[in-house]
N, C-alpha and C positions, 0 to 999 in steps of 0.2 A: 592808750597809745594814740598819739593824735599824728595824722598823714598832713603835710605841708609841701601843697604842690606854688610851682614857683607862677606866679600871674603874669603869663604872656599874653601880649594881644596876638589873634589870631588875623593875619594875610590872607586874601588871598591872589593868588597871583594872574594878572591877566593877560599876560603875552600868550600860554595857548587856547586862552578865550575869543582872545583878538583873531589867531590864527585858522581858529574855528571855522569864524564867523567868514573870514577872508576865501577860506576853500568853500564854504558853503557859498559865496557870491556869486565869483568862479562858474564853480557847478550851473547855476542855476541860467547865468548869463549864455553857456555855451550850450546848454540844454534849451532854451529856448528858441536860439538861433539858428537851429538845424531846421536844413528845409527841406523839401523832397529832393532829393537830388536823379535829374533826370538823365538816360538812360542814352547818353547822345548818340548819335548816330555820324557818320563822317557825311557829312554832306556840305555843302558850296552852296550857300542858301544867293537868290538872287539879291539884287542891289536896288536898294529903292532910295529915291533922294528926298520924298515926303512922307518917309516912314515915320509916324510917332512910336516915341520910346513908352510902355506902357509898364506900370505895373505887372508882376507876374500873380494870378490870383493865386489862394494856398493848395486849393484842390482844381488842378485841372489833368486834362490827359492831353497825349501827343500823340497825333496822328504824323506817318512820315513817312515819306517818298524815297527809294532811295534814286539811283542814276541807272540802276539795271530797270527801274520801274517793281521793286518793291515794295510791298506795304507793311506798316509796325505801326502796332497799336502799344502804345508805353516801351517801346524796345525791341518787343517781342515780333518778328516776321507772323505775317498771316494775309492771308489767300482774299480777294475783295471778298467773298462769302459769310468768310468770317468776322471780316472786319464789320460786316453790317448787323450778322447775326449780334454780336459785341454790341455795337451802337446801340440796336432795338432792346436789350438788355438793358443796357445802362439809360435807357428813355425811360425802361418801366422801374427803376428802381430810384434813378435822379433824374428827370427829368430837367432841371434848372443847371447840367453837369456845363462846365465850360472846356472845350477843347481848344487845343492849339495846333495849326497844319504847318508841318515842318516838311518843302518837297526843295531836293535839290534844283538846282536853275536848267541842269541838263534834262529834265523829266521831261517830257512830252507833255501838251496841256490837257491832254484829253484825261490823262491820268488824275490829273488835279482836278479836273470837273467829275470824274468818276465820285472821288473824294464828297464832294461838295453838292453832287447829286443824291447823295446817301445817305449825306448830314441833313438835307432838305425834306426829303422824304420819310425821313423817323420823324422830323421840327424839329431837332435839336441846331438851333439858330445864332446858338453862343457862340462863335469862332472865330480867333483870330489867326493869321496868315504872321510864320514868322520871317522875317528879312533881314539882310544885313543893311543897317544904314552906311550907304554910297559915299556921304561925309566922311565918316570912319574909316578908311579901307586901311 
């Protein structure tokens, strides 16, 4: 008994090859893109007319004022005590950490130098001052 199979060439098909490869790009393109997303606060930041537009680095924290004269470390409300206890922390563990001071324009400035007496005092001397550019309004 002799079997006779018919000689087809074998395909194969690449439209969900392509499709594959298309969602795997996707993926990978919006998974890189994600970025910290920060924790904003409603504040009226002041108006500066010589503000440079800088880069955001990938690892910073936000220190932020708010209008009652509140403090937030990443979001989070905290007591100046704590805010420092925080800072000296993050000195001994990143040292080289970069902060960003987000205080609304209504704050009183002593509040802001409280801020900036604190950051002085651990040396954590990374920090920039956020503003609105006065061009833009």
């Amino acid at each position: 008994m002799r079997c006779t199979f018919d000689e087809e060439e074998l395909n194969v098909d690449m439209a969900p090859l392509i499709d594959c490869v298309f969602l795997l790009l996707i993926f990978f393109l919006v998974a890189t893109t994600l970025k910290k997303i920060d924790k904003e606060l409603p504040l009226e930041l002041p108006d500066a007319a010589a503000a440079l537009e800088v880069q955001q680095p990938d690892s910073y924290s936000v220190i932020g004022i708010d209008m009652e004269g509140t403090f937030y470390l990443d979001g989070t409300p905290a007591t100046i005590t704590q805010l420092q206890q925080s800072l000296r922390d993050t000195k001994a563990s990143e040292p080289d950490k970069k902060f960003r001071l987000d205080a609304d324009k209504n704050v009183p400035f002593h509040k802001v130098m409280e801020v900036l007496d604190i950051l002085r005092f651990e040396e954590l001397t990374n920090v920039g001052i956020n503003t609105r550019n006065a061009r833009n309004k």
